[in-house]
C-alpha positions as CSV (number, residue, x, y, z in Angstrom):
1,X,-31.3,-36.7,53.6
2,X,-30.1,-36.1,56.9
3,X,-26.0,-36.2,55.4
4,X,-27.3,-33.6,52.2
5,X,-28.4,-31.4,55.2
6,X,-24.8,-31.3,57.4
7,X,-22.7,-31.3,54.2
8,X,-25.2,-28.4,53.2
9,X,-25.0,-26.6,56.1
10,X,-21.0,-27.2,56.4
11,X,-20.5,-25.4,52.5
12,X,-22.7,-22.5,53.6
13,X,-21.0,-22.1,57.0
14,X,-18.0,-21.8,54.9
15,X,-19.3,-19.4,52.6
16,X,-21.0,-17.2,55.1
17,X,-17.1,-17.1,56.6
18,X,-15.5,-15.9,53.2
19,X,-18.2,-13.7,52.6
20,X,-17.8,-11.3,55.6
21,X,-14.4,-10.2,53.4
22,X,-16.7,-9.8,50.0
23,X,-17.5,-6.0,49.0
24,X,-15.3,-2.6,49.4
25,X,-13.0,-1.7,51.8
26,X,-11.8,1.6,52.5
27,X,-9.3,2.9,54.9
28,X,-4.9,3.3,55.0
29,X,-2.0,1.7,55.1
30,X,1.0,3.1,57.3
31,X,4.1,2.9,58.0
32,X,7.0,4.9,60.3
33,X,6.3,8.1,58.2
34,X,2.5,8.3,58.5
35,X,-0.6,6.8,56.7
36,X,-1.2,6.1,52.5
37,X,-5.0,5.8,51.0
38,X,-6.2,2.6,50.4
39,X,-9.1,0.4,49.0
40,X,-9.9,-3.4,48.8
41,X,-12.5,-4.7,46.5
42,X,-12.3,-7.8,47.0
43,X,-14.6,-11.1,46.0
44,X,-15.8,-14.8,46.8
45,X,-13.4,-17.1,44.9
46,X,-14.2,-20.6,46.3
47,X,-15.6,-21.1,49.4
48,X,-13.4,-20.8,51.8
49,X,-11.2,-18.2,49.5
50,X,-11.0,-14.7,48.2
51,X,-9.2,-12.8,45.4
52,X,-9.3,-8.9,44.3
53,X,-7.0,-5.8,44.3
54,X,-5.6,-3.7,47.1
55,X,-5.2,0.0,45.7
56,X,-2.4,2.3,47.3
57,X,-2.3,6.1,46.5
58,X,1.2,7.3,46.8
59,X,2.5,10.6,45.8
60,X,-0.3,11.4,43.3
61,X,-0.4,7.9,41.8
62,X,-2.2,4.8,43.1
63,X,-0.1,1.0,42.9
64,X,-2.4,-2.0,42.6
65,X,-1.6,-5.3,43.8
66,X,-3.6,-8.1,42.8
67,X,-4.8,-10.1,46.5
68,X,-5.0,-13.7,46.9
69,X,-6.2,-15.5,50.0
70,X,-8.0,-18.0,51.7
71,X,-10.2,-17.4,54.5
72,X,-11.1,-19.3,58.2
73,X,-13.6,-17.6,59.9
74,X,-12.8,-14.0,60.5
75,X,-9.2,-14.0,59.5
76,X,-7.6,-14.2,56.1
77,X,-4.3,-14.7,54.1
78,X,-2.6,-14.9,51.2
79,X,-0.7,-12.7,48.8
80,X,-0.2,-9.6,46.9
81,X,1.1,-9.6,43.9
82,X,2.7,-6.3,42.2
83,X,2.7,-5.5,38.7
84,X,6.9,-6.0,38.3
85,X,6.0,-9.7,39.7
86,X,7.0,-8.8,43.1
87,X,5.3,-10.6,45.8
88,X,4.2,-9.6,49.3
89,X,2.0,-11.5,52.3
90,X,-0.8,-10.1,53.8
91,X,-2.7,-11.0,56.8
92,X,-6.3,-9.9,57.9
93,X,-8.5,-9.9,60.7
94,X,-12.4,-8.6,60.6
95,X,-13.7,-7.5,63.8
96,X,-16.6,-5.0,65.0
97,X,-17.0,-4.0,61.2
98,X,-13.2,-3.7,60.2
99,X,-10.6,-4.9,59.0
100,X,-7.3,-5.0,60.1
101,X,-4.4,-5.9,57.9
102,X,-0.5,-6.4,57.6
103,X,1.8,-6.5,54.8
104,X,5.0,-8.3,54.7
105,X,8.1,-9.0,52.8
106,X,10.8,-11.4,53.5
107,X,9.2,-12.1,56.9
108,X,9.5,-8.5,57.8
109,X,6.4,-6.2,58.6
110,X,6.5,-3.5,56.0
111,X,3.2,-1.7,56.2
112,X,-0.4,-2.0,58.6
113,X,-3.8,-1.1,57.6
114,X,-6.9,-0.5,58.7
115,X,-10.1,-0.4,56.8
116,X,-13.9,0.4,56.6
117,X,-17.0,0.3,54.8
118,X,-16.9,3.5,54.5
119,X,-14.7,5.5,51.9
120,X,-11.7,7.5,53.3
121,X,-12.5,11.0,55.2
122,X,-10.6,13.9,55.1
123,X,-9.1,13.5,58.3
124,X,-7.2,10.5,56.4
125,X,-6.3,12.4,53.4
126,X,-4.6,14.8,56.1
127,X,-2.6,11.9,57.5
128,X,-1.9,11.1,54.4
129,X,0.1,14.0,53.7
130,X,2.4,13.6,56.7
131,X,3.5,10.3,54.1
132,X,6.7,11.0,52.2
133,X,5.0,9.2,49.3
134,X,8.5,7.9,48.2
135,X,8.7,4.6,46.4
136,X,11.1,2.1,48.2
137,X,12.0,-1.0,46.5
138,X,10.9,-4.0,48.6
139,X,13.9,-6.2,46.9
140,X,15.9,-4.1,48.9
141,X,14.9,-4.2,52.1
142,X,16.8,-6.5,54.7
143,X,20.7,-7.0,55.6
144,X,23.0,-7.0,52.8
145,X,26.9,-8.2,53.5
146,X,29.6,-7.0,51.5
147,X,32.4,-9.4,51.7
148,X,36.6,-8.4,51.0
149,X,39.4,-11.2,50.8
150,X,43.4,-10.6,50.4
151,X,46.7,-12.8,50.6
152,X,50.5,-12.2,50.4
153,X,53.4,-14.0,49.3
154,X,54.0,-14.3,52.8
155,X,51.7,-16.7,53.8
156,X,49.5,-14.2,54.9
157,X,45.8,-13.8,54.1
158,X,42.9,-12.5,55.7
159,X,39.6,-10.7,55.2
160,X,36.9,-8.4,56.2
161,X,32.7,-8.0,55.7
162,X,30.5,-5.2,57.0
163,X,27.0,-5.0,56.7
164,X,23.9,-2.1,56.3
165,X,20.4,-3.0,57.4
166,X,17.9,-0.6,54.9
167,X,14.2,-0.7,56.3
168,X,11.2,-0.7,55.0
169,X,9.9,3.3,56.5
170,X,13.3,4.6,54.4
171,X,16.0,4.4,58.2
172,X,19.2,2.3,57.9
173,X,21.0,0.6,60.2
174,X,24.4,-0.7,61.1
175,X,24.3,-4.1,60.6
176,X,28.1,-5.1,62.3
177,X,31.7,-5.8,60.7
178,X,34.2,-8.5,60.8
179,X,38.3,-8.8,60.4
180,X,40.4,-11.7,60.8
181,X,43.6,-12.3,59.3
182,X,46.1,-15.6,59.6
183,X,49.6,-16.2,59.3
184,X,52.3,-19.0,59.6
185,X,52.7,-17.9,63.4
186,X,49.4,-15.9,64.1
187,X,46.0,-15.6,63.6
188,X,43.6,-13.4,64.7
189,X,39.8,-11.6,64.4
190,X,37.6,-8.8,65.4
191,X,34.2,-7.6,65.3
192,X,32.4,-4.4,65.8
193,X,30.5,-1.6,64.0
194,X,30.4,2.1,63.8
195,X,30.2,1.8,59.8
196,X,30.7,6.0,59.4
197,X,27.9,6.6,56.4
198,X,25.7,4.8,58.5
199,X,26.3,7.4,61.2
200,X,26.1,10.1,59.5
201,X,23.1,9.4,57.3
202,X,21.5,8.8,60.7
203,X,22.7,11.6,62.0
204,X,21.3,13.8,59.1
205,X,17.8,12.2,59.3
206,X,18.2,10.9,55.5
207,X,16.0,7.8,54.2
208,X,16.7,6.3,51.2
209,X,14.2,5.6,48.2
210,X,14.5,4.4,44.6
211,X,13.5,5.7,41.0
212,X,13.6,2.9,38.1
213,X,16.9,1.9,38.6
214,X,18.5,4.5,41.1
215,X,19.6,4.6,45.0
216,X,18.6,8.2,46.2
217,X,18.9,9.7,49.9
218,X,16.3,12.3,50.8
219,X,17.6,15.0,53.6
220,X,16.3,17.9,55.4
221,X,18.9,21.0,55.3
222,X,17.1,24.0,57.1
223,X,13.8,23.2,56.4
224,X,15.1,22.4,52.5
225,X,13.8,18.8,51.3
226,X,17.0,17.6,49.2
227,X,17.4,14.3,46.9
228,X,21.0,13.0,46.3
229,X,21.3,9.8,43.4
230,X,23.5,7.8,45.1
231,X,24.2,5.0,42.9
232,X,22.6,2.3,40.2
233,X,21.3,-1.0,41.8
234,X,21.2,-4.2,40.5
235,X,20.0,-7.5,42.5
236,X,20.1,-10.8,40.7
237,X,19.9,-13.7,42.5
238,X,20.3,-12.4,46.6
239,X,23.1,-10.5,44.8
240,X,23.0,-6.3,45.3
241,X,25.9,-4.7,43.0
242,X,25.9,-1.0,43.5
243,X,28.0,1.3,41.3
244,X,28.6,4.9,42.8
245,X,27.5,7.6,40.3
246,X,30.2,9.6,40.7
247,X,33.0,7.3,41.3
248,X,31.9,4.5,39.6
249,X,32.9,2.7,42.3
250,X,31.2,-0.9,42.4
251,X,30.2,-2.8,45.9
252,X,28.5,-6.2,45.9
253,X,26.5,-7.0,48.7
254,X,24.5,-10.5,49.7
255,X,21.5,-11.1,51.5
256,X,21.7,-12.3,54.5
């Protein structure tokens, strides 16, 4: 009797834990460029695990991801999964009547949330706004090499990479280039940056942000919100092939 009672009281313990999670959440997620609206609804799978939806309004639409987690007292993780298959780690802690929350891909912190019992207020919706509610392609966020080998008759080869960082709020960032070259008699190598698009899309305040298959740059020219396609993307494999659209110029980058 005295074992039914501790095993029991050990399954309800665990329960109680998951629990605290089960019901409605309401609150944001944000990122560099200001706050989304968001909701949870989330339920008791097993005892010590939960599984639901987190819904994202962006840009007059709302993104569901489908949550899976497992809970330990007041803390909570697992996975969202998107509907393209696309899937993201999430974190939670519940304290004073909330719950905190962080979303990452590819071990990088993309967004933070924070949510309620209570549905959103206006004063969120407000924030809300200051969002540019662009859609950003988690595939494609990280460091991305392209790589460039050549010889001669002479005995002579030598190559070169260079490397953008794109992150997750829209920014990008110079992530370094390489030379060396060898010869018969010499050999040699350098290393550096200053990757001039970089600059000057840093420069010009620009963030990058994707439709279906497309690589677009938003700027500001006085006061004048502009989009520029850039080029088609295609990733296969840690592979990024990008074919300018008015060159047709193709680049293949890696993940590094």
């Amino acid at each position: 009797m005295k074992r039914t009672l501790i095993i029991l009281f050990y399954l309800s313990y665990n329960v109680a834990m998951s629990q605290s999670f089960i019901g409605d959440w309401y609150g944001n997620v944000q990122n560099a460029n200001g706050q989304l609206p968001a909701e949870m609804h989330l339920k008791q799978a097993t005892s010590n695990s939960i599984e639901g939806q987190l819904i994202v309004q962006a840009n007059g639409a709302k993104d569901s991801y489908v949550l899976k987690g497992n809970t330990n007292a007041n803390s909570a993780n697992g996975t969202l999964t998107y509907k393209d298959g696309t899937v993201f780690n999430f974190s939670m802690e519940l304290s004073s009547g909330k719950v905190k929350q962080q979303i990452s891909y590819n071990g990088q912190v993309i967004l933070q949330g924070e949510f309620g019992r209570q549905a959103v207020t206006n004063n969120t919706t407000t924030a809300a706004s200051k969002a540019d509610g662009l859609y950003r392609d988690p595939k494609l966020v990280g460091k991305w090499t392209n790589k460039e080998n050549y010889s001669s008759s002479g005995g002579f080869y030598g190559g070169s990479s260079s490397a953008i960082i794109l992150n997750a709020d829209g920014t990008i960032d110079d992530g370094g280039s390489r030379s060396y070259v060898s010869g018969p008699n010499s050999a040699g190598s350098s290393e550096g940056g200053g990757n001039k698009m970089i600059a000057e899309a840093k420069a010009a305040g620009a963030r990058w942000f994707t439709k279906g298959n497309i690589f677009y740059w938003r700027l500001t020219v006085n006061g004048k919100v502009t989009d520029i396609a850039n080029s088609k993307y295609y990733i296969e494999k840690g592979a990024l092939l990008l074919t300018d659209l008015k060159t047709g110029k193709k680049l293949l980058y890696y993940k590094n």
